[in-house]
VMD Tcl script that draws the C-alpha trace (Angstrom):
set ca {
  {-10.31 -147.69 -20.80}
  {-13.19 -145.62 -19.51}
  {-16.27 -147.48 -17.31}
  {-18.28 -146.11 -14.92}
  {-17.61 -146.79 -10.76}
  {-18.92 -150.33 -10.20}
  {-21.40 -150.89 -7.72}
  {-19.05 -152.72 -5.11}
  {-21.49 -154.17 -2.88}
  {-40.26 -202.34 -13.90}
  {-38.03 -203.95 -15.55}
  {-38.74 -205.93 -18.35}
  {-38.07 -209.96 -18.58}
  {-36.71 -211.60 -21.60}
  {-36.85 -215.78 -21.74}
  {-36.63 -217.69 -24.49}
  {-40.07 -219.66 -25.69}
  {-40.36 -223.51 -25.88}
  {-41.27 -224.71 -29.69}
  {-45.09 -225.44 -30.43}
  {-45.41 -228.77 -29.33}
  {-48.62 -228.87 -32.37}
  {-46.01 -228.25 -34.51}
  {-44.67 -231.11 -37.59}
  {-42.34 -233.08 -35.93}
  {-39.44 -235.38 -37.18}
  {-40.28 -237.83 -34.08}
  {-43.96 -238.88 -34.79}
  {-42.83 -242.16 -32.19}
  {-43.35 -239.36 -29.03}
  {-46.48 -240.21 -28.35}
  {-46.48 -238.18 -25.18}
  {-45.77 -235.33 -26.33}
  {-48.48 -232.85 -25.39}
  {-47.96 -234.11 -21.74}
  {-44.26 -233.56 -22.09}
  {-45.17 -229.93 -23.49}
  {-47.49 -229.31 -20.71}
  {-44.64 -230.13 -18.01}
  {-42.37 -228.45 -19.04}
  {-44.74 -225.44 -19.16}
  {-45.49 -225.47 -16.18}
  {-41.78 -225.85 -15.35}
  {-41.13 -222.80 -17.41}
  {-43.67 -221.04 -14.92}
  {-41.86 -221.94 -12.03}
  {-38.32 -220.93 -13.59}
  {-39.82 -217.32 -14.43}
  {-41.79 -217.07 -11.30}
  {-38.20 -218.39 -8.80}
  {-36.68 -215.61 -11.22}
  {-38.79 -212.98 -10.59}
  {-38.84 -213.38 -6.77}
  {-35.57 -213.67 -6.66}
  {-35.40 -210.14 -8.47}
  {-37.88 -208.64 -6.15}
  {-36.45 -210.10 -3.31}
  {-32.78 -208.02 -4.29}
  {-34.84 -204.89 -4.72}
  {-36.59 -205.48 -1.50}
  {-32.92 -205.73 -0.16}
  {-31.82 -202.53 -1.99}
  {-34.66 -200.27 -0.67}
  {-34.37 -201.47 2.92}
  {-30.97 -200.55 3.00}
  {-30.98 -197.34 1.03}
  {-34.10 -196.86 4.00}
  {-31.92 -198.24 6.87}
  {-28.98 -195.33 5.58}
  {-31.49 -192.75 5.67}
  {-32.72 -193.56 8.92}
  {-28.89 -194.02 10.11}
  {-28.25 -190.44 9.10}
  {-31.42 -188.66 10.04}
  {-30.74 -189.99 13.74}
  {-27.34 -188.86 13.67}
  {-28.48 -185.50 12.92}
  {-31.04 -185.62 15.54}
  {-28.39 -186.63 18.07}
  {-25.80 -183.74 16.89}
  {-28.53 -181.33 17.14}
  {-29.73 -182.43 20.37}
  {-25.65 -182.57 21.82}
  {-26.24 -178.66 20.95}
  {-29.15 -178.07 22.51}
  {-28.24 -179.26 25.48}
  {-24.47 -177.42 25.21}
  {-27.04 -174.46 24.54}
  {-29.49 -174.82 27.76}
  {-26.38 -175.25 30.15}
  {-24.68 -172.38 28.64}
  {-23.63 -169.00 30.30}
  {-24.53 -165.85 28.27}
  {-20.98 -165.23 26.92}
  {-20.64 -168.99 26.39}
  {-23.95 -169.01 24.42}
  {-22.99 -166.57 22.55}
  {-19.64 -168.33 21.43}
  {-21.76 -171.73 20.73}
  {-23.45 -169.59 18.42}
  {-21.45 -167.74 16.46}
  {-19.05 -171.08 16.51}
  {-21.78 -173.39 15.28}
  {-23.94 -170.95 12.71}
  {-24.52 -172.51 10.10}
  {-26.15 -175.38 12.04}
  {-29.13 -173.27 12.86}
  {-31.28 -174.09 9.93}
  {-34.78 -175.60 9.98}
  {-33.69 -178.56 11.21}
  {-32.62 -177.22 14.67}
  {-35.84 -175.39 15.00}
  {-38.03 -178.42 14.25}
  {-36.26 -180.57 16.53}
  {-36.07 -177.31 19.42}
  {-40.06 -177.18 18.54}
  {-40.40 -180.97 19.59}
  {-38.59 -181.03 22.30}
  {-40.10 -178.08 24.32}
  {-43.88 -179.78 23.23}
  {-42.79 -182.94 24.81}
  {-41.93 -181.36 28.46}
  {-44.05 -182.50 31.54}
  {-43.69 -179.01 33.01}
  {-44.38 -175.77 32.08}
  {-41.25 -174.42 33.60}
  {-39.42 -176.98 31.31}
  {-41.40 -175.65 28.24}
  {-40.64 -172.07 29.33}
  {-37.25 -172.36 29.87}
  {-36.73 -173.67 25.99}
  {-39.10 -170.72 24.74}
  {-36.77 -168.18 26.18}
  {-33.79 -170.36 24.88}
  {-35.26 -170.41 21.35}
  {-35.76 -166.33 21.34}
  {-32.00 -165.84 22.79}
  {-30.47 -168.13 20.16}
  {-32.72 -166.13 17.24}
  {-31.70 -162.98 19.09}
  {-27.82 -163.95 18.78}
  {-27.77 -165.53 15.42}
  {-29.57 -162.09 13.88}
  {-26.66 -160.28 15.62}
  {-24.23 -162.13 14.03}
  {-25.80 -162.50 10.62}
  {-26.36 -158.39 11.06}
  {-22.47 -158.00 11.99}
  {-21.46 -159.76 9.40}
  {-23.19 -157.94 6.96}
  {-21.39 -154.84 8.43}
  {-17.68 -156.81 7.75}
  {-18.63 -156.82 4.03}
  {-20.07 -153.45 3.56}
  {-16.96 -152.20 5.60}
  {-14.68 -154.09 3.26}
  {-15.87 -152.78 -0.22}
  {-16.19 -149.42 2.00}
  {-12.23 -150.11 1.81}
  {-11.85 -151.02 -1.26}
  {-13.75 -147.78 -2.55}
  {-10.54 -146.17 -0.67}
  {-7.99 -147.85 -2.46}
  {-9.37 -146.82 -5.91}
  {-10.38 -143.85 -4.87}
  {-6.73 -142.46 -6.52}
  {-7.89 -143.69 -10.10}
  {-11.74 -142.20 -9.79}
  {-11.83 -139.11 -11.44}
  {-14.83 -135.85 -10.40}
  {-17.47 -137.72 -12.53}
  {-16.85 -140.60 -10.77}
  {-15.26 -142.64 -13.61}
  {-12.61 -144.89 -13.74}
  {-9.40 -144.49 -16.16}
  {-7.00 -147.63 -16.55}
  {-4.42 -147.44 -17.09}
  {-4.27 -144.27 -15.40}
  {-3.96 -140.58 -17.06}
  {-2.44 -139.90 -14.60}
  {1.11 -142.14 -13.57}
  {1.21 -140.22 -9.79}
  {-2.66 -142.33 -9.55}
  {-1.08 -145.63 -9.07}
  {1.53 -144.44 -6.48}
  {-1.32 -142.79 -4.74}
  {-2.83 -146.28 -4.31}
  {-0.07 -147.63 -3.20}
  {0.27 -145.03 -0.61}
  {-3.52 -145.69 0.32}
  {-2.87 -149.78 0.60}
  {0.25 -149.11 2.62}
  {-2.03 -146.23 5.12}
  {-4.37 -148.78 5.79}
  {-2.66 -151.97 6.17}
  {-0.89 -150.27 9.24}
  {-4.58 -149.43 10.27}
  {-5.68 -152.96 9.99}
  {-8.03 -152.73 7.30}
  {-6.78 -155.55 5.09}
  {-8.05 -157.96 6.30}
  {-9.77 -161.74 5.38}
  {-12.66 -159.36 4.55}
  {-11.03 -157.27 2.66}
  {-9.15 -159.99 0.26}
  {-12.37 -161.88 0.28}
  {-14.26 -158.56 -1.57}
  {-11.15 -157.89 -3.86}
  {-11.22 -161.73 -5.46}
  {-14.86 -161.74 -5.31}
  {-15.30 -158.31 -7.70}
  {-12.21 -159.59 -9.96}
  {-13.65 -163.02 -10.41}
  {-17.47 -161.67 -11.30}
  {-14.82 -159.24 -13.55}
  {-13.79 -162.32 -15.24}
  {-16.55 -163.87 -16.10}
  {-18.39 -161.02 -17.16}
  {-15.81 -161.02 -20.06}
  {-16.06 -157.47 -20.79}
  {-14.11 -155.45 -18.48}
  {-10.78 -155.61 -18.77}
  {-9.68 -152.80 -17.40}
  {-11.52 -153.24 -14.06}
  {-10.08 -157.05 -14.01}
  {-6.04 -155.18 -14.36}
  {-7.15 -152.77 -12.01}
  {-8.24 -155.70 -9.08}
  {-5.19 -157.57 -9.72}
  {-3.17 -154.17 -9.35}
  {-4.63 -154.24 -6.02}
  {-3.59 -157.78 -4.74}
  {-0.15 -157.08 -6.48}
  {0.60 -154.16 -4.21}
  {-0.96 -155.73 -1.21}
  {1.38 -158.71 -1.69}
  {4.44 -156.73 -2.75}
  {3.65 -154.61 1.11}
  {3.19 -157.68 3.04}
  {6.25 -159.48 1.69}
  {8.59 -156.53 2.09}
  {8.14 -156.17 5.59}
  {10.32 -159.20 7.03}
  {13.99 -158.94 5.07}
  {15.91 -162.03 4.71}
  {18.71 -160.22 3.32}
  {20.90 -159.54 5.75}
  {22.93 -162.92 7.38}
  {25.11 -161.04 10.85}
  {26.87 -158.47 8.63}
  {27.03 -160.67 5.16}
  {24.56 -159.26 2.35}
  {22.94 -161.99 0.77}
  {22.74 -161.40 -2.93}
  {20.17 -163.86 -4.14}
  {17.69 -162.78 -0.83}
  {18.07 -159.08 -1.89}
  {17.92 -159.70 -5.25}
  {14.45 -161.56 -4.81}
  {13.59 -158.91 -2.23}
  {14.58 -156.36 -4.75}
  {11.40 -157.67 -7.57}
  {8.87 -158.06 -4.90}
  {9.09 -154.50 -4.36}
  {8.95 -153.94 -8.14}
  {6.01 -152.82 -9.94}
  {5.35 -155.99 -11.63}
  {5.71 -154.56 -15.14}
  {9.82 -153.96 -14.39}
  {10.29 -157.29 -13.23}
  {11.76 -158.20 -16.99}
  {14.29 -155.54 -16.89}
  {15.41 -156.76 -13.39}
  {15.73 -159.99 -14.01}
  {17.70 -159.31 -17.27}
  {20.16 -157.09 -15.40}
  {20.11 -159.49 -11.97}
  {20.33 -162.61 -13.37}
  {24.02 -164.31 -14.46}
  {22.56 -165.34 -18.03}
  {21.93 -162.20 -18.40}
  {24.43 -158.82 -16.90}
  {24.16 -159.57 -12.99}
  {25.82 -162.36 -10.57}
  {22.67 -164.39 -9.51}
  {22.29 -167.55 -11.15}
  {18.48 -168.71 -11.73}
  {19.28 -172.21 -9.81}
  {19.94 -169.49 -7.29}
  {16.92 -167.11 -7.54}
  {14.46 -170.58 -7.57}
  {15.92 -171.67 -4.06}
  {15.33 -168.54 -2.22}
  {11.87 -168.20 -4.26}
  {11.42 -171.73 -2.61}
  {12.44 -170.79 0.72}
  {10.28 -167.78 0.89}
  {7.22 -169.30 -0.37}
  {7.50 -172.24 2.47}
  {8.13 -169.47 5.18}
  {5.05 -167.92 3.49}
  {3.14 -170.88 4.03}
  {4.52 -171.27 7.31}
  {3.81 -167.71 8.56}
  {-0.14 -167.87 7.21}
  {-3.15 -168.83 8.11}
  {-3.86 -172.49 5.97}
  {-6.57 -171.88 3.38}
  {-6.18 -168.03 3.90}
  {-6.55 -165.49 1.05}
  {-3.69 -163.81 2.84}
  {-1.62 -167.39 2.10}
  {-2.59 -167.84 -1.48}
  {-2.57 -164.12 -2.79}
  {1.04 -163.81 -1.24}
  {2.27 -167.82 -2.61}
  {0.61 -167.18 -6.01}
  {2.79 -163.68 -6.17}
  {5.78 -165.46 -5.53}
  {5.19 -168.20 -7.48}
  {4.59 -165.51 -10.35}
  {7.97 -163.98 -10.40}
  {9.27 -167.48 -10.33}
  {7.22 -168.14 -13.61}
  {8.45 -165.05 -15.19}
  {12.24 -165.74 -14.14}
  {11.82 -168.86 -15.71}
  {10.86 -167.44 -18.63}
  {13.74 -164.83 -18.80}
  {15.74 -167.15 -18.36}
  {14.82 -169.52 -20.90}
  {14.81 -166.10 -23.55}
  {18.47 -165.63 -22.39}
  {19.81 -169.05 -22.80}
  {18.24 -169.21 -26.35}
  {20.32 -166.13 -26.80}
  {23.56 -167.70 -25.77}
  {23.18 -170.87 -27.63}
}
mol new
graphics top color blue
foreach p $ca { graphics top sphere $p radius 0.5 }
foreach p [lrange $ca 0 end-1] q [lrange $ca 1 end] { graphics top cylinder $p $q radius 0.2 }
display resetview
């Protein structure tokens, strides 16, 4: 497939009416009866009237609590924002700075109103000067850090330019699968260069599943979608291969180097692997074998990582991928042997 570079970068009430007392009636011997009608009339007034004031009276009870809430929370707010203001005010420089970047996202409107009413309601003018220059330090620091991390993500798809730089051809086009086979060992090369430089970082991860999920959904770019997932597949394959589990003193652990083995794999020999590995098939590890240390590893995984990472779930999902596929296998195998 051939594409060109992508640009990484009032309620109703029913009741039910009395009869006409005019009306034909089978008991001509009520002689009271337009008195009778007119009681219970006016007793049918009351009835509707207790009934509706009973119904307002809920809904008066409904809005003062749904008001009470809202009051409840917008104070809350005011007294979080205020704890930060005053965190802010007794602040050092470097501390200020920390408060900042720790608490961003809680510098919306919000903070500014309530920093706005609080400096017009000094008695002194030193008191009112001293939030003025607070409110144009915090602005100062949150632009830094909005402007720096702008600079993370253009540095990231910076990096990720590098990685596919291998598989971008004069014209700056892309070919996938490559023309050339030495492109994707290139890559590799490039993810291994600078992962020891520290380039692969959150960032980094963050920009690679952001461009393969818009890949995704835009349906119509396969090619670049393979290419992404390339990506994460070596960076997962590198990462995992650095710690070896294979060795126990001097005993070689064949199911750890087996496993150890297919994470280093390009991901489209893993079949051929697991068919010559695997005991159903012409090797000595048995899949009840191969799913414990895939089990293992993906708990040290979890253990070794950040919580809620990119790092954690690109690396787990890759394991968790050559368990699905030696499931699979093995599944093919025993059908075989049946």
């Amino acid at each position: 497939m051939k594409m060109n570079v992508f640009c990484i970068s009032a309620s109703s009430y029913t009741y039910s009416s009395f009869p006409n007392p005019h009306s034909s009636s089978p008991y001509p011997q009520l002689q009271h009866a337009p008195l009778l009608n007119r009681k219970i009339h006016i007793l049918s007034k009351h009835r509707l009237s207790l009934r509706r004031l009973t119904l307002d009276s809920k809904r008066r009870t409904t809005f003062i609590c749904a008001a009470n809430q809202e009051a409840e929370e917008a104070f809350k707010k005011t007294v979080e924002i205020d704890k930060l203001i005053d965190m802010l005010r007794e602040a050092n420089p470097p501390e200020l700075q920390k408060l900042v970047v720790e608490n961003i996202l809680a510098f919306n409107p919000g903070f500014w109103i309530r920093l706005a009413a609080r400096s017009d309601t000094c008695k002194s003018e030193d008191d009112k000067k001293d939030y003025e220059e607070l409110a144009t330090t915090v602005m100062k620091v949150v632009d830094l850090v909005v402007h720096k991390t702008k600079e993370k993500i253009d540095s990231a798809t910076d990096v990720l330019k590098g990685v596919l730089k291998p598989v971008i051809n004069d014209e700056g086009e892309i070919h996938w699968p490559p023309k050339d086979p030495q492109a994707l060992t290139l890559m590799e090369m490039e993810i291994n260069q600078r992962e020891q430089e520290g380039q692969l970082d959150e960032g980094f991860l963050a920009e690679v599943n952001a461009q393969l999920r818009q890949a995704k959904e835009d349906g119509d770019k396969p090619g670049l979608e393979a290419m992404l997932q390339k990506v994460l597949q070596l960076y997962a394959s590198n990462s995992l291969s650095k710690r070896s589990y294979a060795m126990k003193g001097k005993e070689v652990l064949k199911d750890e180097q087996f496993l150890e083995t297919i994470i280093q794999a390009p991901e489209q020999e893993w079949n051929n692997i697991l068919i010559r590995g695997l005991t159903i098939g012409a090797g000595d590890v048995s899949p009840e074998e191969l799913y414990a240390v895939l089990k293992k590893r993906i708990e040290r995984t979890l253990i070794r990582t950040e919580g809620g990472s990119y790092q954690q779930r690109i690396l787990t999902e890759y394991l968790k991928g050559i368990e699905t596929r030696a499931y699979e296998i093995a599944q093919v195998l025993q059908g075989k042997q049946q």
